[in-house]
C-alpha positions as CSV (number, residue, x, y, z in Angstrom):
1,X,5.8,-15.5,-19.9
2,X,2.8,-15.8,-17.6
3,X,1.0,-12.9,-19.9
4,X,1.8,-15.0,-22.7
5,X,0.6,-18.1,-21.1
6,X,-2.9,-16.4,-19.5
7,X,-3.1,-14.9,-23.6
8,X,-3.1,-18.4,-25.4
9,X,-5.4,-19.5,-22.4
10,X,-8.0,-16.8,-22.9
11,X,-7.3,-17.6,-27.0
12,X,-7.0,-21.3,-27.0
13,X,-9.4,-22.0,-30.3
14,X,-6.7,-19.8,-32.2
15,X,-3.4,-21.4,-30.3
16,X,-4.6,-24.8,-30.3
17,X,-0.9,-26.1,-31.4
18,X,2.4,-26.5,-29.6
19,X,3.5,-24.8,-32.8
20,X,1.4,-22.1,-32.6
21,X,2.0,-21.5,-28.9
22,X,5.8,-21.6,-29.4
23,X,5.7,-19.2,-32.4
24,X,3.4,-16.4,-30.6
25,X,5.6,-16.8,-27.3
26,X,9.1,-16.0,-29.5
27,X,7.2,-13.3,-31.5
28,X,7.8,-11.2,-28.9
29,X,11.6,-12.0,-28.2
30,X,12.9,-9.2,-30.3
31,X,16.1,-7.9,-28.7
32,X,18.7,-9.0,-26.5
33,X,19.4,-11.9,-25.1
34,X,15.9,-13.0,-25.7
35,X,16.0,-12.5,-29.4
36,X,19.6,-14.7,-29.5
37,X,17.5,-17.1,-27.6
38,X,14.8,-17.1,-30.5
39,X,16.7,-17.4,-33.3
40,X,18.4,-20.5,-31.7
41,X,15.2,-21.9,-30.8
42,X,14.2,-21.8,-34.4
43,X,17.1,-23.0,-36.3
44,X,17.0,-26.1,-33.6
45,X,13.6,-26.4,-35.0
46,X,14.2,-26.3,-38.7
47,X,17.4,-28.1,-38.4
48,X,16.9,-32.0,-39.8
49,X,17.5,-34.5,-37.1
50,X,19.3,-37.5,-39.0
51,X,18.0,-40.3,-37.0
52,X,14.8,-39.4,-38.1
53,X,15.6,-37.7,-41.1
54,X,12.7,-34.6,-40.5
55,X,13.5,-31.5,-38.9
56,X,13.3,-31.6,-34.9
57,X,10.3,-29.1,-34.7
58,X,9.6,-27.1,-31.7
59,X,8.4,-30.3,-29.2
60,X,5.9,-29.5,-27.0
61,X,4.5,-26.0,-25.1
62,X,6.0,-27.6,-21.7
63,X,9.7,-28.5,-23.0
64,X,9.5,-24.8,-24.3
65,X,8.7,-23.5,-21.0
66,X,11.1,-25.9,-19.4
67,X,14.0,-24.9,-22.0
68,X,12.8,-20.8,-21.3
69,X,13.1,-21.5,-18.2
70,X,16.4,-22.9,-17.9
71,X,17.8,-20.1,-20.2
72,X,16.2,-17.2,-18.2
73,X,15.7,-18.0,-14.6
74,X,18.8,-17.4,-12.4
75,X,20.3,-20.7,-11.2
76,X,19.6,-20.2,-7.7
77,X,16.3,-17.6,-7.4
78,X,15.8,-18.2,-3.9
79,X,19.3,-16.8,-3.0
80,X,18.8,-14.0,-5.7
81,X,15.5,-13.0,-4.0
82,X,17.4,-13.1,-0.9
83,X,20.0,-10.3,-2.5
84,X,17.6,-8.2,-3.7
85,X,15.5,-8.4,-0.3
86,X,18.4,-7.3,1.2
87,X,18.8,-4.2,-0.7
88,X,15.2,-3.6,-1.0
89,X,14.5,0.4,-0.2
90,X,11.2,2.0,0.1
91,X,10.5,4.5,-2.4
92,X,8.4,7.4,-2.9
93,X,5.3,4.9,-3.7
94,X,4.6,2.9,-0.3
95,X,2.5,0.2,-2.0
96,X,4.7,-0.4,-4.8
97,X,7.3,-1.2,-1.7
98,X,4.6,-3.4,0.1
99,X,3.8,-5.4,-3.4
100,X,7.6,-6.0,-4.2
101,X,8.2,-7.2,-0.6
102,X,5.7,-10.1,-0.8
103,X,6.9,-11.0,-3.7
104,X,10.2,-11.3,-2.8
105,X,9.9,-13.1,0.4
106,X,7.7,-15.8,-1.7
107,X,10.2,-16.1,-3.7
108,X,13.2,-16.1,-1.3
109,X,10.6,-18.6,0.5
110,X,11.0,-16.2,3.7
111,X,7.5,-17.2,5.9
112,X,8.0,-16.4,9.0
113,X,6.9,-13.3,10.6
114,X,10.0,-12.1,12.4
115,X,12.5,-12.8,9.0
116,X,9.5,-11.2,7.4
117,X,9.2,-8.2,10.2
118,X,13.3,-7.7,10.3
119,X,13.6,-7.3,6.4
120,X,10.5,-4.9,6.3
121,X,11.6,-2.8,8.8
122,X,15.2,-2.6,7.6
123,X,13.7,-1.3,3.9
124,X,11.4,1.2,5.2
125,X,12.2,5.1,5.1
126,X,13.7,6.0,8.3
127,X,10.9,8.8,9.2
128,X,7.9,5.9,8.2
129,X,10.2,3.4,10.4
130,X,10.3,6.0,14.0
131,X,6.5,7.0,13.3
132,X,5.9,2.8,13.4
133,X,8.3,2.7,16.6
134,X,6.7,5.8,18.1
135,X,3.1,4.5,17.9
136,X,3.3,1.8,20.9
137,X,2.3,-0.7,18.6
138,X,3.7,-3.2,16.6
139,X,1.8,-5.5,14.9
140,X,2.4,-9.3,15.6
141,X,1.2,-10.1,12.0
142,X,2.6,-8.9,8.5
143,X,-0.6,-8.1,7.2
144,X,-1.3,-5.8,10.0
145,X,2.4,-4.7,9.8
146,X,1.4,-3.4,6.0
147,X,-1.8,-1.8,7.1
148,X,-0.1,-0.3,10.2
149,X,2.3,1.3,8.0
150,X,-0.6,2.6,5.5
151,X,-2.1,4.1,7.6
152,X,0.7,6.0,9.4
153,X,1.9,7.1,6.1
154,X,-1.7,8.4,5.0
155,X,-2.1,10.5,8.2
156,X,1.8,12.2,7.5
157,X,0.4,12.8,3.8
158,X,-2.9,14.1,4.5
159,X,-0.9,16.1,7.7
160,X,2.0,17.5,4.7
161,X,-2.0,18.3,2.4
162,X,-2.9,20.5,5.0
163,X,-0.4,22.5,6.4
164,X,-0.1,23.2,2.5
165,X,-3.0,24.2,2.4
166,X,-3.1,26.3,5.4
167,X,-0.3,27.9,4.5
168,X,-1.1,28.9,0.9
169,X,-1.9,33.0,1.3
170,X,-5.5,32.4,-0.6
171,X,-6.6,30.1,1.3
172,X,-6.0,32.1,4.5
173,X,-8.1,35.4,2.7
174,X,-10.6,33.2,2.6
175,X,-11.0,31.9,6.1
């Protein structure tokens, strides 16, 4: 939804009605349970309320992000941030790790640097995890924590380049 919201921003002359807001957001709610959601939305819309004896329409841009909301943010995402913080696993891509971390502690509302340090630690690959341990020095701060870890994954990559490289029969001819 925040696509969709920075989208009508950027276009506001052209989605200058609730209407028009609301119809571009559920244009793209075309399967699952966001396209049940949709149809819904719009037969509330086009349904006639009796007290007034017009159809109910789609309200405002806020109600529908108040109403998306409610139908597709988990009850409790702080404690579902938790969970998947807890089973968070670095992958192959170190960043992507990093980037999903931060976002996941803001969103579990985890600030303080030894939560912070204890889940990081816990996610990383065990060999990126002993090379950290192994280097004297842990860093007091997150941000230095993700640097840290950067850069003692960049040396072991550019350490795996060259023996690859050293080893490859050509390049030995060469030398």
């Amino acid at each position: 939804m925040q696509l969709i919201t920075l989208y009508l921003d950027v276009n506001s002359e052209i989605y200058d009605t609730n209407t028009r807001k609301i119809a571009f957001a559920l244009s793209f709610m075309k399967e699952g349970t966001a396209a049940a959601w949709m149809e819904d939305t719009i037969a509330f819309a086009h349904l006639t309320n009796p007290a007034m004896n017009q159809p109910n329409g789609y309200r405002t841009w806020e109600q529908f992000l108040d109403h998306f909301e409610e139908a597709f943010n988990p009850i409790d995402s702080a404690g579902t941030a938790l969970h998947k913080l807890h089973a968070l696993k670095q992958g192959s891509d170190l960043s992507e790790y990093i980037s999903t971390f931060k976002q996941l502690c803001n969103q579990a509302e985890i600030y303080s640097f030894n939560a912070q340090k204890d889940y990081f630690i816990c996610g990383l690959k065990p060999a990126l995890l002993s090379k950290l341990c192994n280097s004297g020095d842990i860093p007091t701060e997150m941000e230095a924590m993700y640097k840290k870890v950067i850069t003692i994954e960049n040396a072991y990559q550019l350490l795996l380049s060259h023996r690859t490289a050293t080893s490859d029969p050509q390049n030995r001819s060469n030398n």
